[in-house]
N, C-alpha and C positions, 0 to 999 in steps of 0.2 A: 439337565435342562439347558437348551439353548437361549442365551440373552439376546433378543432382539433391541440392540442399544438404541437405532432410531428411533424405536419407543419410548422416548423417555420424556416425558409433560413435569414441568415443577407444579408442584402444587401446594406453593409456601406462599401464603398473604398472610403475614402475622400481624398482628396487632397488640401492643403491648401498654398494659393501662386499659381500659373501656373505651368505648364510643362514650358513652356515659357516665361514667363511672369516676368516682377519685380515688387512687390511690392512697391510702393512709399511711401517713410514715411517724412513728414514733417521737414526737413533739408537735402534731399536726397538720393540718392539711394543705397539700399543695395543689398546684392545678395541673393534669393530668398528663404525660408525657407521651406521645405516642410515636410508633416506627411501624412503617406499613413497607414493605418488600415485597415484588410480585413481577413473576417474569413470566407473563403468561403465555402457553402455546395454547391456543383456539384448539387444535388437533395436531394426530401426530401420527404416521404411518410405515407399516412395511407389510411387503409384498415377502410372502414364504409361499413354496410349491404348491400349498393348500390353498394359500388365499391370502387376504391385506387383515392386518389385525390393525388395529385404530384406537384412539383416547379423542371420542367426539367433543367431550365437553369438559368442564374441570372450572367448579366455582367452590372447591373447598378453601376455608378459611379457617385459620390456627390462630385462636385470641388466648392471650394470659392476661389474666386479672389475679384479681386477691385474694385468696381463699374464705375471708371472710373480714367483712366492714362493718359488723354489728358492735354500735358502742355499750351497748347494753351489755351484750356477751361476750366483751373484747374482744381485739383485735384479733386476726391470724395473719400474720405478715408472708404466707406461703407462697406462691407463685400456682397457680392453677391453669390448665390448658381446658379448651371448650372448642370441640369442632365443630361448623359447621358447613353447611352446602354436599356436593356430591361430586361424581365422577360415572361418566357414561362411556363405558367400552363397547368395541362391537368387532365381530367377527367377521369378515364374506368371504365367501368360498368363492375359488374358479369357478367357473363351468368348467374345465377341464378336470375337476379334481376327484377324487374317489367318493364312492355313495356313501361311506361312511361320515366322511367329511358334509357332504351336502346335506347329510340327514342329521347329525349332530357335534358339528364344529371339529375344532381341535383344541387337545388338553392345554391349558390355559392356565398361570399363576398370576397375581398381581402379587408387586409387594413393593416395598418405598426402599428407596437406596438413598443412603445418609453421605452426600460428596460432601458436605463438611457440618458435621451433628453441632459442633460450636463447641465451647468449655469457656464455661462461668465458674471459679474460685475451685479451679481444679478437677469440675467434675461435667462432664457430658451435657450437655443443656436435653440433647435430644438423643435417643438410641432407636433401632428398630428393631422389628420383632424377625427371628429367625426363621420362624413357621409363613410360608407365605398363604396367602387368600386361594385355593383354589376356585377356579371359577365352572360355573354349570352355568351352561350357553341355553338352553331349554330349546324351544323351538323356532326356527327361521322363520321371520316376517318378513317380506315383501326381495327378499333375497339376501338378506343377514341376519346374526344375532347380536342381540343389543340384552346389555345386562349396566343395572344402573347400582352403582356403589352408593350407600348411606356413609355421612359420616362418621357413624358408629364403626362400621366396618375401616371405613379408614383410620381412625383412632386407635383401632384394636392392633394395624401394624407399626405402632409408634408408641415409645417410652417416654416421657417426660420425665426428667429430675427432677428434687425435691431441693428448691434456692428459698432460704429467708431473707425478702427484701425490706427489710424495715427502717431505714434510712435511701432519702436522696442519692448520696453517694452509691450504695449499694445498688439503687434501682438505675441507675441510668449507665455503671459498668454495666451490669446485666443487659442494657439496651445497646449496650456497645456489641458486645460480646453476640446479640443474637442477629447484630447486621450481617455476621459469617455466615451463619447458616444457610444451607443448602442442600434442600430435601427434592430428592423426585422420585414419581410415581411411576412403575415400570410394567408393563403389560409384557409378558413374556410366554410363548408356545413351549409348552414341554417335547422336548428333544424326539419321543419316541414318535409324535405327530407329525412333528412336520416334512415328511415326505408322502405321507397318503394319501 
């Protein structure tokens, strides 16, 4: 598989604590800490023999929150991940390019590249998944293919750790610790495609 690197969109807006939400820390409650990081590209392009492959759009958001704030059923001081938003890729062919190509794209993988996963108390804050997303282009409207990622499918190429935050101290190293991170999203043509 060939890495098309100018393809490469962050698709890190993390949020740590709730919008709404408070954090519960073991002796009670504080008011809610939050760290939002976001380098956004609108789009992001390369031209291969075949055609421009593209990252149109990119409004995923990566929240941790608590695992659970029920005082009734105690605390879980776990760290939990919640994706949300999507990711719009799209395909266009030359006009010069082969029928195969103009009739159903080229082989296509996405998957996240971890430039720095981060480490919290010794272990990975973030990993990714080895397996990448193959993508099915279906059929070209208006002279491309556009196929639109759910966050579920982005989620599924991302590992989250397992951090007990249950003290201040503990939650705001953690918040240190996820200002490194540094995840992107990578649309890449498989190797055997890109010259037909």
């Amino acid at each position: 598989m060939k890495k098309l690197s100018i393809l490469v969109a962050l698709i890190l807006c993390v949020t740590i604590g709730g919008v709404y939400a408070t954090w519960i820390y073991i002796g009670g409650d504080l008011d809610p800490a939050k760290s939002q990081m976001s380098v956004d590209l609108a789009s992001a392009t390369n031209d291969t023999a075949s055609g421009t492959l593209s990252i149109e759009s990119n409004t995923i958001r990566i929240m941790i929150d608590q695992k659970d704030q029920d005082p009734e059923g105690g605390y879980d001081y776990t760290a939990v991940t919640e994706v949300t938003g999507e990711v719009v890729i799209r395909f266009t062919p030359h006009l010069a390019a082969s029928e195969t190509v103009q009739n159903n794209g080229v082989d296509s993988v996405v998957y996240i590249d971890a430039i720095n996963s981060g480490t919290y108390g010794g272990k990975e804050i973030f990993s990714t998944s080895s397996v990448p997303l193959d993508i099915e282009w279906g059929t070209a409207t208006n002279g491309y293919f556009e196929v639109t990622l759910t966050a579920e499918q982005v989620k599924g190429l991302l590992n989250f750790g397992s951090f007990e935050l249950d003290t201040h101290n503990k939650y705001t190293d953690f918040q240190t610790a996820l200002s490194q991170v540094n995840l992107e999203i990578v649309l890449a043509a498989k190797t055997n495609t890109l010259s037909e």
